[in-house]
C-alpha positions as CSV (number, residue, x, y, z in Angstrom):
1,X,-3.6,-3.1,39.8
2,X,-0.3,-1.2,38.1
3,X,0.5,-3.1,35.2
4,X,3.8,-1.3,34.8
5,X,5.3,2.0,35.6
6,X,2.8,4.5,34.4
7,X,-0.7,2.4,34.1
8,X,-3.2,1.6,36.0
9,X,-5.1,-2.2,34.5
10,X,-8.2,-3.0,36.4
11,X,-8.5,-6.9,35.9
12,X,-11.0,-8.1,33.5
13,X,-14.0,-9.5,34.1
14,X,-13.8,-13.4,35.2
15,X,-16.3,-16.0,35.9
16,X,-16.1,-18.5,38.3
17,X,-17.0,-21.8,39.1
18,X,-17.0,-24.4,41.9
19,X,-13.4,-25.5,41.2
20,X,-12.2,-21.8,42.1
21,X,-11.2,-20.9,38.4
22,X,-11.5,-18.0,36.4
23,X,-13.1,-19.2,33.5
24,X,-13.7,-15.7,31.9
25,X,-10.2,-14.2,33.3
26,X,-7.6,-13.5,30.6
27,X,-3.8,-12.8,31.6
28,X,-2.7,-10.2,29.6
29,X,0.3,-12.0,28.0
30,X,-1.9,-14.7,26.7
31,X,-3.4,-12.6,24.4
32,X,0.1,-10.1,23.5
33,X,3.5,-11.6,22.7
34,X,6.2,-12.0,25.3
35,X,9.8,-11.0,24.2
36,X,10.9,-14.0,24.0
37,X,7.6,-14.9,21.6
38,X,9.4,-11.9,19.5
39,X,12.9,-13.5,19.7
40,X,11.2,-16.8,17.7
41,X,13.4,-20.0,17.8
42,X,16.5,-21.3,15.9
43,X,16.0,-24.3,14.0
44,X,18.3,-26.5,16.6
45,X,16.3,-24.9,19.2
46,X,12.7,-26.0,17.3
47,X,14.3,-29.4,16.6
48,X,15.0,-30.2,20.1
49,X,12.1,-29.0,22.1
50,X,10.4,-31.1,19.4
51,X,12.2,-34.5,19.6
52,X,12.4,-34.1,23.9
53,X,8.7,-33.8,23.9
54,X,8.2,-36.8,21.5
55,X,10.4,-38.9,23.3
56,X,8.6,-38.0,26.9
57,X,5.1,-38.2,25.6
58,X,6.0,-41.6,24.4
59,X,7.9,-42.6,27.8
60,X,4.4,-41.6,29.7
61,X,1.9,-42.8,26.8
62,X,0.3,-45.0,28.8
63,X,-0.2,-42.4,31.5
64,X,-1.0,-39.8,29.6
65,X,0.5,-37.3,31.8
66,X,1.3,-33.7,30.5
67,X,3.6,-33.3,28.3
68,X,4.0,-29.5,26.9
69,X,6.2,-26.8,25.4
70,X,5.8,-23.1,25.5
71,X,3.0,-23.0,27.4
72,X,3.1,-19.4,30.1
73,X,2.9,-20.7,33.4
74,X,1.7,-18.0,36.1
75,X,1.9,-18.0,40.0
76,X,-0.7,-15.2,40.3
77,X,-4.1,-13.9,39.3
78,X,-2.5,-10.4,38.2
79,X,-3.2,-9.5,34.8
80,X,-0.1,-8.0,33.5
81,X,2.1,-11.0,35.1
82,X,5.1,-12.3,32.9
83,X,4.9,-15.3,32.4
84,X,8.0,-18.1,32.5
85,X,7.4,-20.2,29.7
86,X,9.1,-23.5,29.8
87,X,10.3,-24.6,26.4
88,X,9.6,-28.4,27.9
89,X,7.7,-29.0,30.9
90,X,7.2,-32.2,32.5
91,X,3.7,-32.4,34.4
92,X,4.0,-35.6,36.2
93,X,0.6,-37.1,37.4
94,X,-1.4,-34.8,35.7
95,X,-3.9,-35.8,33.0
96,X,-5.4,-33.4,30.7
97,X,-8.9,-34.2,29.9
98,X,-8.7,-32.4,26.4
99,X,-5.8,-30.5,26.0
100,X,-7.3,-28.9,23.1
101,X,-9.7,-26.6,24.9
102,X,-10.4,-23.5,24.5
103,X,-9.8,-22.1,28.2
104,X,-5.9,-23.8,28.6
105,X,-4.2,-20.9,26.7
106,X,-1.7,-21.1,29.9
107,X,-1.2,-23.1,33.6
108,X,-2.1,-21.1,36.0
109,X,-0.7,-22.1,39.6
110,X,-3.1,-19.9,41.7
111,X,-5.8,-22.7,40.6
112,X,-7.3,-25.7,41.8
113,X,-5.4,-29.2,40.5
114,X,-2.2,-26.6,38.7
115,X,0.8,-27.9,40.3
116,X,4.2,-26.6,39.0
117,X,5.9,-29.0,36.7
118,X,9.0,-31.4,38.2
119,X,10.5,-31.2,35.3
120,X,11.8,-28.0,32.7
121,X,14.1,-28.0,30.5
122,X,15.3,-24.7,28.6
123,X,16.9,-24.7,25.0
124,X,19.4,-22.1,24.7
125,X,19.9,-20.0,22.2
126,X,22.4,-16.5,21.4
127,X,19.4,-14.0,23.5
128,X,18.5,-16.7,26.3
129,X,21.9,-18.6,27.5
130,X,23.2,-16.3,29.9
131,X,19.3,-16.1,31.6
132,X,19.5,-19.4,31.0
133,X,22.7,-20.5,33.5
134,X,22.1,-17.6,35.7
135,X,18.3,-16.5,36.8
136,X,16.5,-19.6,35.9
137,X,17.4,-21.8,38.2
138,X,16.1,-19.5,40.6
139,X,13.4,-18.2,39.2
140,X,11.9,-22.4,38.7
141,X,13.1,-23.0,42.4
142,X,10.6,-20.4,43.3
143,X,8.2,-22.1,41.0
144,X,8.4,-25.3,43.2
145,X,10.2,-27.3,40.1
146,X,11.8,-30.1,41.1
147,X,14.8,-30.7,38.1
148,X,15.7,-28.0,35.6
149,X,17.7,-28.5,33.0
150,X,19.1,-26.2,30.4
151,X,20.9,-27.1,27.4
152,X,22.6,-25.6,24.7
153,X,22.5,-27.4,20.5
154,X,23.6,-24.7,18.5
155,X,27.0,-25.9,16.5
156,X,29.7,-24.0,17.4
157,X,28.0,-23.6,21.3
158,X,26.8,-19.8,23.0
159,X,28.1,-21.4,26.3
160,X,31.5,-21.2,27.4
161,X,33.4,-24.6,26.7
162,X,33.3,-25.4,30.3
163,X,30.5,-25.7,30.4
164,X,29.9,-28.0,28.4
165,X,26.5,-28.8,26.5
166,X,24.3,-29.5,29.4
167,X,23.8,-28.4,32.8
168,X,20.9,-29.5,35.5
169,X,19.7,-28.6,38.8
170,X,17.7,-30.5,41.6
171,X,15.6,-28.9,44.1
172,X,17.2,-28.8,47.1
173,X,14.5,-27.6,50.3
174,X,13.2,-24.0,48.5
175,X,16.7,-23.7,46.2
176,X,18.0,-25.3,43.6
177,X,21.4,-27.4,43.4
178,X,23.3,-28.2,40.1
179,X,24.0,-31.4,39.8
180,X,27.4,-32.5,39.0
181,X,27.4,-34.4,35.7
182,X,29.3,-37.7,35.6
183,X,32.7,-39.3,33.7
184,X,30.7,-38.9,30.4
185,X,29.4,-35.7,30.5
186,X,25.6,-37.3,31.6
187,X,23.2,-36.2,34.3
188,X,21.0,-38.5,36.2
189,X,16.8,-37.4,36.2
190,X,15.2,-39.2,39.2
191,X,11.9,-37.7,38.0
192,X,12.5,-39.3,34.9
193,X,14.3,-42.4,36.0
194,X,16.9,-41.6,32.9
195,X,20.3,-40.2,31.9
196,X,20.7,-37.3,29.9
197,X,23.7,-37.5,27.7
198,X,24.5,-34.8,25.1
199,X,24.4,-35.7,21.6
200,X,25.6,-32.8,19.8
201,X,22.7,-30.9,18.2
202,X,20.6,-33.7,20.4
203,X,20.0,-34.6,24.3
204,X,19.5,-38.0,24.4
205,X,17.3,-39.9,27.0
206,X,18.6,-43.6,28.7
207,X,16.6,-46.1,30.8
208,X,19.5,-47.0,33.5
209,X,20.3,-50.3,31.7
210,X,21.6,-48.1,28.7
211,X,18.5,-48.4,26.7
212,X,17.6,-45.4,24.6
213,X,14.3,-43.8,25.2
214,X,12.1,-43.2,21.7
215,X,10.1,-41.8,20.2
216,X,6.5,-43.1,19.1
217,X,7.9,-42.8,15.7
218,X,11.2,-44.7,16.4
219,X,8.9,-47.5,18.5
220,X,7.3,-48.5,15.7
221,X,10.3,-48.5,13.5
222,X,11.8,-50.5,15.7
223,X,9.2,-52.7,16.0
224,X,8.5,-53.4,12.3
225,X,12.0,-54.1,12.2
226,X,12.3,-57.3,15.0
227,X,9.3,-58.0,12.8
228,X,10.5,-58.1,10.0
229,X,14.0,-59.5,11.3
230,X,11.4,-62.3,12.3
231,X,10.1,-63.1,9.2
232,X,13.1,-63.3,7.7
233,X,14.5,-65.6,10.5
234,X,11.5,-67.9,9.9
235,X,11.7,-68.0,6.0
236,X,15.7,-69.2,7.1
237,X,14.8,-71.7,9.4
238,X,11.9,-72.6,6.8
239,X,14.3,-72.9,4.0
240,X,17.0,-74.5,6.0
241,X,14.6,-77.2,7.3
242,X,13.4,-77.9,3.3
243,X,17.2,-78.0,2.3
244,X,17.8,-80.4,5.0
245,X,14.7,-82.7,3.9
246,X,16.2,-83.1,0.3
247,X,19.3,-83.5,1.4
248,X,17.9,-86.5,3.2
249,X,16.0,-87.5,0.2
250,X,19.0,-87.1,-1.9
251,X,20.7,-89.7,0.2
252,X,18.2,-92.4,1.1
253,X,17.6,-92.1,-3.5
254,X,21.4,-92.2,-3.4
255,X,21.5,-95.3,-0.8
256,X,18.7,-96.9,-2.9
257,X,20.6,-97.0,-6.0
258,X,23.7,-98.3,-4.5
259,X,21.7,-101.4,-3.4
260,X,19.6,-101.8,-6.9
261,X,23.5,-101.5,-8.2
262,X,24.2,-104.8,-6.2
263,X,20.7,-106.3,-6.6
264,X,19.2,-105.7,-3.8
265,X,15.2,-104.4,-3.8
266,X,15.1,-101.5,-1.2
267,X,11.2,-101.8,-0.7
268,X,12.0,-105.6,0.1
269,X,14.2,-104.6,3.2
C-alpha cells in the first residue's frame, strides 16, 4: 500500500480471530506520534478534557459505557492511516470488558462491535481552532458521529468573539448541522439528555431541570455534605427537644413552689 508520496508500506503481519480482528495488526500511528501528539496540550485544554470525562463517566457509572479521550479512531485497515483523535468521545452502549488491555491502543471502525462514537467534543487551542470550526464537523459526519462539539477555554479566547465559547453540530442524514445555541449562550445534547453552558475556562453539563451534572469526586462531596447537614439537623432537633423538656421541668418546679408557697402539697393533688 503507499503510505505517502514516495513509499511503498506493505502491512504488517496480523492475526486473526473469529470476531474478524486483527489481533497482531499495528496501525502505524499507534506506534509514531501524530502532529497533534507533538503540538501537546495547554493546561486549560488538559483541565477540561479532564473534568468532561469525569463528569460523563460518572453520569454513565452505572452503565459503564465508554468513556475516553485521545484515543485514534480509524475507518480502515491501512497502515499509515491518520487517525482523528477525539479529545472526548462519547461511546454510548458500549462496554469495555478491560479497558486496560494490551491490544486497545486505538478504535478501530473496520471491526466487529467498533461503532463510531455519538458524541465528540474537541478542545481548542492556538494550532487546532480554525480545524476545529471548519473541517471537523465534516470530517466526524463522515465518521457517523452523531453530536460534535467544539469548544474553546483559553482566557482571552482563539475564536473570534462571535463566536462565542461553544459551538455544536447534530447529524443531520450523512452531514452535520450546527445547532443554534439558545438566549444563554447553551446548547441542548439529546445524546446526553443535558445542556452545555459555557463557564469560562469550564463547559458545564445540566440535567434539564437545571441540575448540575458531577463529578464522582463532587458526588461524594455532596453527599457527605446532606450528611453531615443531617447530623447537624438531628443534634438541633435533639437539643431543641432537651431544651424544651427543662423548660417544662423548669415550670412544673416553678408551679410546685408557688403552691408549697400557699400550702398546698403538690404530690397530694
Amino acid at each position: 500500500m503507499i503510505a505517502d508520496d514516495h513509499t511503498l508500506v506493505s502491512d504488517p503481519p496480523a492475526t486473526q480471530r473469529d470476531d474478524g480482528a486483527d489481533h497482531g495488526f499495528e496501525h502505524y500511528y499507534d506506534l509514531h506520534p501524530t502532529k497533534e501528539d507533538l503540538m501537546g496540550e495547554s493546561t486549560a485544554q488538559a483541565n477540561l478534557i479532564l473534568y468532561l470525562v469525569n463528569v460523563l463517566r460518572w453520569l454513565y457509572a452505572a452503565e459503564r459505557w465508554f468513556i475516553i479521550c485521545n484515543l485514534n479512531i480509524y475507518s480502515q485497515r491501512e497502515f499509515k492511516q491518520y487517525p482523528i483523535t477525539p479529545d472526548v468521545a462519547v461511546f454510548k452502549g458500549v462496554v469495555i470488558p478491560n479497558p486496560g488491555a494490551r491490544s486497545l491502543r486505538s478504535w478501530r471502525l473496520y471491526e466487529p462491535e467498533r461503532p463510531p462514537p455519538q458524541v465528540v467534543f474537541e478542545i481548542s487551542s492556538k494550532e487546532t481552532w480554525r480545524d476545529d470550526l471548519t473541517e471537523k464537523p465534516t470530517q466526524y459526519a463522515a465518521l457517523g458521529v452523531q453530536e460534535y462539539y467544539a469548544y474553546d477555554p483559553n482566557d482571552p479566547p482563539y475564536w473570534p468573539k462571535m463566536h462565542g465559547r461553544l459551538r455544536g453540530w447534530r447529524r443531520d442524514g450523512t452531514q452535520m448541522a450546527e445547532q443554534a445555541r439558545d438566549a444563554q449562550g447553551r446548547l441542548w445534547s439529546a445524546e446526553l439528555a443535558s445542556w452545555l453552558t459555557p463557564d469560562g475556562t469550564l463547559l458545564r453539563l445540566y440535567d434539564q431541570d437545571g441540575n448540575l451534572r458531577l463529578t464522582e469526586g463532587e458526588a461524594e462531596r455532596v453527599a457527605k455534605e446532606a450528611e453531615r447537614a443531617a447530623k447537624e439537623r438531628a443534634l438541633a432537633a435533639h437539643a431543641s427537644e432537651r431544651a424544651a423538656k427543662e423548660a417544662e421541668r423548669i415550670a412544673k418546679e416553678r408551679a410546685w413552689a408557688k403552691l408549697r408557697a400557699l400550702g398546698v402539697d403538690p404530690d397530694e393533688l
